[in-house]
C-alpha positions as CSV (number, residue, x, y, z in Angstrom):
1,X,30.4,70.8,-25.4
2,X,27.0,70.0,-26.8
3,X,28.5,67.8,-29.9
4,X,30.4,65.8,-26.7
5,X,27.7,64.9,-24.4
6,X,25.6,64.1,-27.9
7,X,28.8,61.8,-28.9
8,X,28.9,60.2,-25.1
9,X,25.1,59.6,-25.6
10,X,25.5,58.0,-28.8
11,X,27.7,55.8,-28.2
12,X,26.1,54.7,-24.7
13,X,23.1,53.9,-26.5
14,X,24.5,52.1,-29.2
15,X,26.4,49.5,-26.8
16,X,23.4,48.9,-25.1
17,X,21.8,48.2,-28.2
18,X,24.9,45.4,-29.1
19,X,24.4,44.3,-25.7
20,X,21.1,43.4,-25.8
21,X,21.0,42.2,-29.3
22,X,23.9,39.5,-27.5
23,X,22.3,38.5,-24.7
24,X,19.5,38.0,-27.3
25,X,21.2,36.1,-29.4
26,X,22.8,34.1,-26.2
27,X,19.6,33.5,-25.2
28,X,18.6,31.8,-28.6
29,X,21.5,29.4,-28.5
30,X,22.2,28.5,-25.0
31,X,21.0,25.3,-24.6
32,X,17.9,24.8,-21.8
33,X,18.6,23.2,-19.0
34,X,18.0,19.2,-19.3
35,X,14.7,18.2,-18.0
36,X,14.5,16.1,-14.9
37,X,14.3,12.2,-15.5
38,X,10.8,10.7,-15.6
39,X,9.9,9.3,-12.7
40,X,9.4,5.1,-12.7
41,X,5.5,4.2,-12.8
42,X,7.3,0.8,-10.8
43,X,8.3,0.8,-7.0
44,X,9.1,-2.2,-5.1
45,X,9.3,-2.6,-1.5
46,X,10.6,-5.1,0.9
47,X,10.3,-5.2,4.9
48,X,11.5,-7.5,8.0
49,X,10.5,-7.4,11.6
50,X,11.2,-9.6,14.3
51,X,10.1,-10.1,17.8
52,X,11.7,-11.5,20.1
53,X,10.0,-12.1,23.6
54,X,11.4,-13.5,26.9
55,X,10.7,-13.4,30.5
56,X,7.5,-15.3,31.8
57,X,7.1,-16.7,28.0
58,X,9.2,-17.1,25.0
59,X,8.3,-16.0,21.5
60,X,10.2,-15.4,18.2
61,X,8.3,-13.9,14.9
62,X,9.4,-13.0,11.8
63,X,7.5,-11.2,9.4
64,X,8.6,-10.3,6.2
65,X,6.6,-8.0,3.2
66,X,7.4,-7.9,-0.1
67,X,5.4,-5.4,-2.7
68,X,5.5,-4.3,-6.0
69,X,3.1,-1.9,-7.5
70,X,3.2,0.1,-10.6
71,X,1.1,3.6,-10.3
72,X,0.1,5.8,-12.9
73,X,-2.8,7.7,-11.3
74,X,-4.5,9.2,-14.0
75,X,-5.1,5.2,-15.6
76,X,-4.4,2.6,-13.3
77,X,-3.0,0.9,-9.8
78,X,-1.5,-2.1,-9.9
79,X,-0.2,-3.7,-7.0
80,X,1.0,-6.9,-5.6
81,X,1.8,-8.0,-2.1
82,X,3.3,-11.2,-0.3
83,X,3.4,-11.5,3.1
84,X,4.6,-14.0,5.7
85,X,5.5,-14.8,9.1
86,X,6.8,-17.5,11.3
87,X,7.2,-17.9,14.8
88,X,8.0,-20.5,18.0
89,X,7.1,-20.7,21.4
90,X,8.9,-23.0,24.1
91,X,9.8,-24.8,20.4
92,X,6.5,-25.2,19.6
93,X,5.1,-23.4,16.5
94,X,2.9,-19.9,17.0
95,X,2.7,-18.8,13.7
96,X,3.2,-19.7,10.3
97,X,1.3,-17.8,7.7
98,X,1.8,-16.8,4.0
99,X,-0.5,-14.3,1.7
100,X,-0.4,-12.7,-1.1
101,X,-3.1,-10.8,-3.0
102,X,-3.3,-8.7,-6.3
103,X,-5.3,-5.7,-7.5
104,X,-6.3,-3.7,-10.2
105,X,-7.8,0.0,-9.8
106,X,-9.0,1.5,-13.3
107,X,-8.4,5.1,-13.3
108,X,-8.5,5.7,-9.7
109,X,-8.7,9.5,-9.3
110,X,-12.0,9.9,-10.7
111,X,-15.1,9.9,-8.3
112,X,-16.3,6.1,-9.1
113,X,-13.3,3.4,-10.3
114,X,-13.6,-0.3,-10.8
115,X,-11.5,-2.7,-9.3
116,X,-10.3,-5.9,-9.4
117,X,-8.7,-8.6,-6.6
118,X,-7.9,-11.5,-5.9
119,X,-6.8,-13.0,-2.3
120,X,-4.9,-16.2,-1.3
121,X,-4.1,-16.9,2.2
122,X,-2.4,-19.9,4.1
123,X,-2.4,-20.5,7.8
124,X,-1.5,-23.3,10.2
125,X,-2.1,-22.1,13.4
126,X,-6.0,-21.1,12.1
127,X,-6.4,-24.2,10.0
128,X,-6.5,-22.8,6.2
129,X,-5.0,-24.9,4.2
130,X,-6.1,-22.4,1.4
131,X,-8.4,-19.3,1.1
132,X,-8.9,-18.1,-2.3
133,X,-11.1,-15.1,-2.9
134,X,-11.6,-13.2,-5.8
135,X,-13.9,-10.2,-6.9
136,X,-14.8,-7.1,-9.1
137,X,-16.5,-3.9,-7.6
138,X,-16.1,-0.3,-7.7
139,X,-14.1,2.5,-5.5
140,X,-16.0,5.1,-4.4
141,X,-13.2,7.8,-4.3
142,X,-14.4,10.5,-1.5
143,X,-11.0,12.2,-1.7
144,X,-8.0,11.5,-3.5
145,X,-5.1,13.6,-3.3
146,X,-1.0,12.9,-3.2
147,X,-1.1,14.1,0.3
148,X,-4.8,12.5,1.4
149,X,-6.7,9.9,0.4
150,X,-10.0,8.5,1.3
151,X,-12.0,5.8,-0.8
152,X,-14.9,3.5,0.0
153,X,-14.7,0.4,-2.5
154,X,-18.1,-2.0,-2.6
155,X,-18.4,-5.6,-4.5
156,X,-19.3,-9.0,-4.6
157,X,-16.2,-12.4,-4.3
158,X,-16.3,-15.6,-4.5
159,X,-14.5,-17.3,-2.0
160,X,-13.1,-20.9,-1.9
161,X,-11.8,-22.2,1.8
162,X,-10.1,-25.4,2.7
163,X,-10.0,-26.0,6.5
164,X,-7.4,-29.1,7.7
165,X,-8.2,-31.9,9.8
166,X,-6.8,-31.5,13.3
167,X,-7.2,-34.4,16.4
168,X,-11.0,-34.9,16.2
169,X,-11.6,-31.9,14.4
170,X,-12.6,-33.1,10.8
171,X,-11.6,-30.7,7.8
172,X,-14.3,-29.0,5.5
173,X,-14.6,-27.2,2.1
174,X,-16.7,-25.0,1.5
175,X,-17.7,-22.5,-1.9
176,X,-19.4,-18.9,-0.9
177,X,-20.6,-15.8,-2.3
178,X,-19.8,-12.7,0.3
179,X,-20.6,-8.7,-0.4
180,X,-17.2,-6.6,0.1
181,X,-16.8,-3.3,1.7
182,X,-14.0,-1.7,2.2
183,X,-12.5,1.7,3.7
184,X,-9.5,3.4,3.0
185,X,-7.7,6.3,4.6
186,X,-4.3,7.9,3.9
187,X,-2.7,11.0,4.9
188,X,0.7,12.3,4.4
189,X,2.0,14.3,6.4
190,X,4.7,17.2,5.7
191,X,7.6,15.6,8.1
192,X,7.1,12.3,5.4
193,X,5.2,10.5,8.5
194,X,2.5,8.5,6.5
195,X,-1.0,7.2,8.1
196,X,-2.8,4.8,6.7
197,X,-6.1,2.9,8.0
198,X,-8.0,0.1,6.1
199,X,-11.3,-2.1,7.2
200,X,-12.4,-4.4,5.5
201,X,-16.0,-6.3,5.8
202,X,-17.4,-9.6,3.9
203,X,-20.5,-10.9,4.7
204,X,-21.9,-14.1,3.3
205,X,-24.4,-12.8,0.7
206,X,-27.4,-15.5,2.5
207,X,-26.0,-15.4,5.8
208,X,-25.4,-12.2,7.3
209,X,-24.0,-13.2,10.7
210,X,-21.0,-15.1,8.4
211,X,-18.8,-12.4,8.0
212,X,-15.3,-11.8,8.1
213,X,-13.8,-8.6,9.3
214,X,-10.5,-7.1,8.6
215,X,-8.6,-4.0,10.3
216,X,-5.1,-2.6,10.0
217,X,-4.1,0.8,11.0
218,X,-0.3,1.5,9.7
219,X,2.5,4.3,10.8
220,X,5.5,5.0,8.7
221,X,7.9,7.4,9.7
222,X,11.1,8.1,6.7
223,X,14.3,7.7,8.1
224,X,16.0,8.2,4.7
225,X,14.6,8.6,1.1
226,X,14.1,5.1,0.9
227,X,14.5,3.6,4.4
228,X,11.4,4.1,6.9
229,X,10.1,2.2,10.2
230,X,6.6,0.8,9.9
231,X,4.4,-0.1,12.8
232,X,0.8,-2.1,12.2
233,X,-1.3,-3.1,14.4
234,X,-3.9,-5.5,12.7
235,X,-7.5,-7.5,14.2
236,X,-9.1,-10.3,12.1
237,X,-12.2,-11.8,13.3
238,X,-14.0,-14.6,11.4
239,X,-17.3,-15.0,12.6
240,X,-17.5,-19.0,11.9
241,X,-13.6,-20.4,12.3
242,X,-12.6,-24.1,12.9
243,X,-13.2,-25.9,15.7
244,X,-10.7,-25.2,18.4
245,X,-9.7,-21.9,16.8
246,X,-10.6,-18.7,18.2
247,X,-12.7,-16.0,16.6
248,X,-10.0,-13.1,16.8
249,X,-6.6,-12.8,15.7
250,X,-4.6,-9.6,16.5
251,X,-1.0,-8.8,16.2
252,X,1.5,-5.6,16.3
253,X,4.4,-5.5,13.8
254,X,7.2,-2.9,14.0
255,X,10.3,-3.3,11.8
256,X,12.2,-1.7,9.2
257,X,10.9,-1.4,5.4
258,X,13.1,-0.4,2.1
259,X,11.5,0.9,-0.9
260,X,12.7,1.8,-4.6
């Protein structure tokens, strides 16, 4: 009975031994599984609103965004953006607008980054004919994280604006030197709704009271893994415009946005 139960034991232990020695040996030469694919440093966006307004008045806009940015966060941002938008009132002409602007961040998750921009904006309604601005400064980088993000950029541009001619109204050009500030915030939230504020301030470096002010607060809620719905509200104020122009300009965009 002994010599059985030592035989049973024998051969129990040497099939585990074969079994693990194969699952060794499967292990070796199975193949691991294949690695995820990199993800693109590029992404490029496009979005379109329009509004269209009846009742006591009538008004048509359409706005349309395209972006293309290329992010490697550890090294560099670079983004580009155009912009435009068009719109009639009782068929006379509201808005008609076109900008663009480029910019380059140098390793942007460390705590001070320079950067790079440059500005161009046309407007009809305001009387631009052209604004070129262009600069260099640094990002102060008080948090930056995927899910939040909150920087403080300060510079120096040089700005170059041509203002038409309109009626009586005689057109100008001027040449000026203006500091740059700038806040950023950003916050992502688990549900894939994004917030994002930036203001914007650019004093004339001898004239103080010359400034011009931009704000833009911005909501995007995902729909789909690349379709989302943006709403921005945005106030400009230039603190010296053309004659017959008002100081402030504000508008609210909502439309659709696509991004791969």
């Amino acid at each position: 009975m002994e010599r059985r139960h030592r035989r049973a034991l024998t051969v129990i232990a040497l099939a585990l031994g074969a079994s693990g020695l194969a699952a060794a040996a499967a292990a070796q030469t199975a193949p691991a599984p294949p690695a995820p694919p990199a993800r693109s440093p590029w992404s490029f966006g496009t979005s379109l609103a329009v509004q269209d307004i009846s009742g006591n008045k009538q008004l048509r806009i359409l706005q349309s965004t395209i972006r293309v940015e290329r992010h490697t966060p550890d090294r560099l941002i670079l983004a580009f953006k155009l912009e435009g938008g068009y719109g009639k009132s009782g068929g006379e002409e509201k808005e008609r607008r076109l900008s663009s602007s480029l910019r380059f961040d140098w390793a942007p998750r460390t705590r001070v980054s320079p950067f790079v921009g440059v500005d161009w904006d046309y407007n009809r309604i305001l009387r631009i004919n052209a604004r070129v601005s262009g600069g260099a400064g640094a990002n102060v980088n008080l948090s930056y994280r995927d899910s939040a993000r909150v920087t403080l950029a300060l510079g120096v541009v040089e700005e170059y604006r041509n203002t038409a001619a309109r009626g009586t109204s005689p057109g100008s050009i001027t040449n000026d030197t203006r500091f740059h500030a700038r806040l950023s915030l950003a916050r992502t939230l688990p549900s894939g709704v994004q917030a994002e504020v930036n203001v914007k301030y650019q004093p004339v470096v001898d004239r103080l009271a010359d400034y011009l002010f931009k704000a833009d607060g911005t909501l995007r809620v995902a729909l789909t893994t690349r379709l989302r719905w943006e709403t921005t509200y945005r106030w400009w104020r230039d603190s010296s415009p053309a004659q017959d122009v008002q100081k402030d300009d504000r508008a609210l965009i909502t439309g659709l946005a696509i991004q791969w």
